[in-house]
N, CA, C and O atoms as a CHARMM CRD file, in Angstrom:
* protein
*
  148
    1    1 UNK  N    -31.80100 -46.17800-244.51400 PROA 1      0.00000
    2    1 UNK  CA   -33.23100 -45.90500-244.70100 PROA 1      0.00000
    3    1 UNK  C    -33.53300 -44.42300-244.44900 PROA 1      0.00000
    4    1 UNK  O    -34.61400 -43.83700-244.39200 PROA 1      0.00000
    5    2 UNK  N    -32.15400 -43.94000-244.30000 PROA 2      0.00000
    6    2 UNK  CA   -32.57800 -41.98500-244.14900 PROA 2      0.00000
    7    2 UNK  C    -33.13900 -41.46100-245.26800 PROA 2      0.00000
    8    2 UNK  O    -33.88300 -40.48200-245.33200 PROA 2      0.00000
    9    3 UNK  N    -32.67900 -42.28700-246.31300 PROA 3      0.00000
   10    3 UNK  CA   -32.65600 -41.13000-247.99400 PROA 3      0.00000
   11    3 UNK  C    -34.26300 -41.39600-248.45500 PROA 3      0.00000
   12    3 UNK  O    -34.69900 -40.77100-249.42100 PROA 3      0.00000
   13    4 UNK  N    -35.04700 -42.26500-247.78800 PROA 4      0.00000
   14    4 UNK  CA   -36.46900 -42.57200-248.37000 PROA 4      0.00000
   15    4 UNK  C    -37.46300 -41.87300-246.64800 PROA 4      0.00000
   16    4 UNK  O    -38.58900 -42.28100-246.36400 PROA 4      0.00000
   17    5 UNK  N    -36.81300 -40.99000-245.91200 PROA 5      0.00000
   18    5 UNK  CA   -37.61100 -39.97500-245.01300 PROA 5      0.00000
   19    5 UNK  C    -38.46200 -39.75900-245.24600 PROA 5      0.00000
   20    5 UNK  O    -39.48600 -40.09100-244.64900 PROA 5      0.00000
   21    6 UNK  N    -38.37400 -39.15200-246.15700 PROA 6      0.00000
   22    6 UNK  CA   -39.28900 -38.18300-247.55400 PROA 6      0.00000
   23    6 UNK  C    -40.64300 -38.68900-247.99900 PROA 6      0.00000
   24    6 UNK  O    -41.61000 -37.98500-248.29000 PROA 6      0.00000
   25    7 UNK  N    -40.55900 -40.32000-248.01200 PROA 7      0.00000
   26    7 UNK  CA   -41.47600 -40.68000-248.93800 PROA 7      0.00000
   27    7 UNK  C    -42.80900 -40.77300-247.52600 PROA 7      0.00000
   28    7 UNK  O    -42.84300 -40.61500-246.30600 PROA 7      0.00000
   29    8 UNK  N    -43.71000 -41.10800-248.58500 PROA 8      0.00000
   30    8 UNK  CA   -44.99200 -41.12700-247.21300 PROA 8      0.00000
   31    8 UNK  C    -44.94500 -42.68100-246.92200 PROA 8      0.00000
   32    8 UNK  O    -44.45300 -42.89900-245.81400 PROA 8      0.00000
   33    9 UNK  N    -45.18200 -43.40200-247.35600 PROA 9      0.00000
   34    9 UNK  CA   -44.75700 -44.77500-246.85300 PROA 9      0.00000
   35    9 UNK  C    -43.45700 -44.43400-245.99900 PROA 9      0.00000
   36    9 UNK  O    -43.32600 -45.47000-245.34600 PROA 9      0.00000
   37   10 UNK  N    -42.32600 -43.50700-245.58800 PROA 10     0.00000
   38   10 UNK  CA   -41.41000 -44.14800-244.91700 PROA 10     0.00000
   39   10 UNK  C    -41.47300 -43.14300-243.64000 PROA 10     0.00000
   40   10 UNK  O    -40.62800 -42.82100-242.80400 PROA 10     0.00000
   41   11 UNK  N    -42.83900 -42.78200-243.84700 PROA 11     0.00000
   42   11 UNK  CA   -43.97100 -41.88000-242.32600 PROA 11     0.00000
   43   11 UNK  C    -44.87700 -43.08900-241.79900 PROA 11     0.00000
   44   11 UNK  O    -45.40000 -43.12500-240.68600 PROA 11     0.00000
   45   12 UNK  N    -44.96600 -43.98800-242.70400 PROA 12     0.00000
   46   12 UNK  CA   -46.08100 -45.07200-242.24900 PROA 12     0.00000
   47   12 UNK  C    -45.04900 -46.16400-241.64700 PROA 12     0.00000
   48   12 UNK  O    -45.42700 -46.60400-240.56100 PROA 12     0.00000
   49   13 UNK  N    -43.90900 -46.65800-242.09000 PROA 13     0.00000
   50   13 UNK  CA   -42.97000 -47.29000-241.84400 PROA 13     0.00000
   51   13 UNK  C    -41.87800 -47.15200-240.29000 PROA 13     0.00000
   52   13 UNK  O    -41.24300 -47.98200-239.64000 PROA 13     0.00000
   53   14 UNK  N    -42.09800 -45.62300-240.17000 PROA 14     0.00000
   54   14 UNK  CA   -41.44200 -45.14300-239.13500 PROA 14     0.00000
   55   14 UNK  C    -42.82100 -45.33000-237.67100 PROA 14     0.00000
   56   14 UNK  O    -42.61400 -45.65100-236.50100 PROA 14     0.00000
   57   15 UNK  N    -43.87100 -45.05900-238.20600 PROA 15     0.00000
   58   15 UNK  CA   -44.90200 -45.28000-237.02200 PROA 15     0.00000
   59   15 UNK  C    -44.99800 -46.59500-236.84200 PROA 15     0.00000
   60   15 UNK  O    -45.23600 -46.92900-235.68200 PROA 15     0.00000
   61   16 UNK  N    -44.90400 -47.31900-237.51200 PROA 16     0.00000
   62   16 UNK  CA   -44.45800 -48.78000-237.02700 PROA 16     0.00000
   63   16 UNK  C    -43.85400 -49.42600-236.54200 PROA 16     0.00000
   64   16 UNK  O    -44.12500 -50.49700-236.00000 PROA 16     0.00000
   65   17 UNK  N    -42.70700 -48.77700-236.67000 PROA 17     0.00000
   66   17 UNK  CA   -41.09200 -48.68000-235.86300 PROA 17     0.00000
   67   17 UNK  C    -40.88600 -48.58200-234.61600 PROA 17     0.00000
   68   17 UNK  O    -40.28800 -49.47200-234.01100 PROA 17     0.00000
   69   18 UNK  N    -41.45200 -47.23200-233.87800 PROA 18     0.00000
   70   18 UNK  CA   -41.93700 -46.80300-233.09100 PROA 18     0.00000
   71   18 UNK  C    -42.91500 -47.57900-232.07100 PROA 18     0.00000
   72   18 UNK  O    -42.84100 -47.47900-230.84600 PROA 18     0.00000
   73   19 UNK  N    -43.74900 -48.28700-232.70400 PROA 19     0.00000
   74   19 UNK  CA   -45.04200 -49.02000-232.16300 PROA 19     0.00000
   75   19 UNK  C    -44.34500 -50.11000-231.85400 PROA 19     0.00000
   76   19 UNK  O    -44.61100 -50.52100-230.72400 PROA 19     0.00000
   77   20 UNK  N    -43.26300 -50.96000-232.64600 PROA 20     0.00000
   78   20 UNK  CA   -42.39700 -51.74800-232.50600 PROA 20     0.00000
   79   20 UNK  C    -41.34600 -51.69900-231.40100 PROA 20     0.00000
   80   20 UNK  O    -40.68000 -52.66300-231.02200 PROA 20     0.00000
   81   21 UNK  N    -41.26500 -50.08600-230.79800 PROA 21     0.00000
   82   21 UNK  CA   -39.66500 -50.00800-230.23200 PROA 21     0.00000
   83   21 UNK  C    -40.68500 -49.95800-228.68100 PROA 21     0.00000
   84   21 UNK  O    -40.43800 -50.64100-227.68700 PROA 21     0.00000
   85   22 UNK  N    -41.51700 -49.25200-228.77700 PROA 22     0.00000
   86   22 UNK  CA   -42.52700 -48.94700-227.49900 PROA 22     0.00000
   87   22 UNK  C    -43.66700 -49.60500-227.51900 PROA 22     0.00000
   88   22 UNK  O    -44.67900 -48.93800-227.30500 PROA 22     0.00000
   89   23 UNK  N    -43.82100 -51.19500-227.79800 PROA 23     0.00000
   90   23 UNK  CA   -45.43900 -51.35000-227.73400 PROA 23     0.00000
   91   23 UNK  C    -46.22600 -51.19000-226.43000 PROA 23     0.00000
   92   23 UNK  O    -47.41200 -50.87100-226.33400 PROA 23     0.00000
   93   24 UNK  N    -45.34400 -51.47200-225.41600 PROA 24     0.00000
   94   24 UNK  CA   -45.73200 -51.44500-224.08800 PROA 24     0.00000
   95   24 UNK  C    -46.83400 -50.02400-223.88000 PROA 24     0.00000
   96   24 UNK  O    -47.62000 -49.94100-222.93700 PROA 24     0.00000
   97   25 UNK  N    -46.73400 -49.30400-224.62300 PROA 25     0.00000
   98   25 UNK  CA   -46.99100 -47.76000-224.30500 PROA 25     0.00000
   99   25 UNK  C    -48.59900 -47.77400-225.32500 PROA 25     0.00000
  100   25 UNK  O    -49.35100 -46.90500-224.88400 PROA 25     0.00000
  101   26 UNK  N    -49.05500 -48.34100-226.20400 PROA 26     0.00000
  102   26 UNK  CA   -50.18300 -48.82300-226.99100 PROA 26     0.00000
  103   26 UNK  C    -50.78100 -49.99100-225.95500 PROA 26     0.00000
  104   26 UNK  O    -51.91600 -50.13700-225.50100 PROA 26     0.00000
  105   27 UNK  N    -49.79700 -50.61300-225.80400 PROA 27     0.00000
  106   27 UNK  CA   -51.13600 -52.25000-225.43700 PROA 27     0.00000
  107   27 UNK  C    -50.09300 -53.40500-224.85800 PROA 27     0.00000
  108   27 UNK  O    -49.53400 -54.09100-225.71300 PROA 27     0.00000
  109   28 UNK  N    -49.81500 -53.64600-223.55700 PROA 28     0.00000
  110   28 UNK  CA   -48.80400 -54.59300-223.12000 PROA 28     0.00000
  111   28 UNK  C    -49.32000 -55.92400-223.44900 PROA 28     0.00000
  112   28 UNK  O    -48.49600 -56.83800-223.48300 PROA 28     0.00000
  113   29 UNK  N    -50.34300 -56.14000-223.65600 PROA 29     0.00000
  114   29 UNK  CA   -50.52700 -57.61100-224.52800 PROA 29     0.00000
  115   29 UNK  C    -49.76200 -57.53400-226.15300 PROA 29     0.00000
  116   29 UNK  O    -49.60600 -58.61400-226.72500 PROA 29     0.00000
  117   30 UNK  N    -49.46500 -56.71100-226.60800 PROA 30     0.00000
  118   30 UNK  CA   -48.98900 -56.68700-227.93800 PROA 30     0.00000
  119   30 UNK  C    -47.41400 -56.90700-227.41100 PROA 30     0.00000
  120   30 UNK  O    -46.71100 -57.67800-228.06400 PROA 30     0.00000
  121   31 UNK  N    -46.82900 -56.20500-226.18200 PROA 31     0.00000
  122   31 UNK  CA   -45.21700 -56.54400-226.14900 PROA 31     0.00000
  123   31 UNK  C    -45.55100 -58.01700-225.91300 PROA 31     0.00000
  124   31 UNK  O    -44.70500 -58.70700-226.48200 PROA 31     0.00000
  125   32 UNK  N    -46.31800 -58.63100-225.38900 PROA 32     0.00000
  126   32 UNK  CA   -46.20300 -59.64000-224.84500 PROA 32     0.00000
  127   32 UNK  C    -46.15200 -61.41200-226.32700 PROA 32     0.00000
  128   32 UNK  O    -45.62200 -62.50900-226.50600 PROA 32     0.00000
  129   33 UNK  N    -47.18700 -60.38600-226.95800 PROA 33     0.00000
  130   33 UNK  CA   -47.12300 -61.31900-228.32800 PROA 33     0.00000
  131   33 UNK  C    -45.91100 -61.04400-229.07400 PROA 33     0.00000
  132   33 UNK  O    -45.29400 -61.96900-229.60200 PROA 33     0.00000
  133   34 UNK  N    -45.58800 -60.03500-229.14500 PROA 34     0.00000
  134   34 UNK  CA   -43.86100 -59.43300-229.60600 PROA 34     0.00000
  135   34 UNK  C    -42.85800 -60.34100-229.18200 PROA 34     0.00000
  136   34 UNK  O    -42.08900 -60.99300-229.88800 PROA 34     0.00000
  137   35 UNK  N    -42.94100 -60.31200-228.11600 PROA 35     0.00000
  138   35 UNK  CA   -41.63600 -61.02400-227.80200 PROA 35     0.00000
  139   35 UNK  C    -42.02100 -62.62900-227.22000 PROA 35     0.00000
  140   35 UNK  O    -41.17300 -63.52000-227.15900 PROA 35     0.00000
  141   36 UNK  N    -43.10600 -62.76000-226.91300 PROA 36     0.00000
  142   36 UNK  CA   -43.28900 -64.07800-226.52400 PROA 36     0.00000
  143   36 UNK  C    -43.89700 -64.85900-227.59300 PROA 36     0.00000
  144   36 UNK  O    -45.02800 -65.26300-227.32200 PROA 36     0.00000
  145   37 UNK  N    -43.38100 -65.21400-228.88300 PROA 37     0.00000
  146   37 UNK  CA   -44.28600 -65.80200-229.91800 PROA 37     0.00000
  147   37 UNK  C    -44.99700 -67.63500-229.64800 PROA 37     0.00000
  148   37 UNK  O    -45.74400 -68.13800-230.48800 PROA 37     0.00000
């Protein structure tokens, strides 16, 4: 997923990622729905 960096969707894709890898750091009710479905 390196070769599509570039695109702007894969700037919107990567902040999601991110929000995904750290939700704790946005909203610990969101890790909590994350991992506790």
């Amino acid at each position: 997923m390196r070769e599509i960096v570039t695109s702007p969707n894969a700037v919107t894709l990567d902040r999601a990622r991110r929000a995904r890898f750290a939700p704790q750091l946005h909203s610990p009710v969101s890790n909590l729905n994350r991992t506790g479905t």
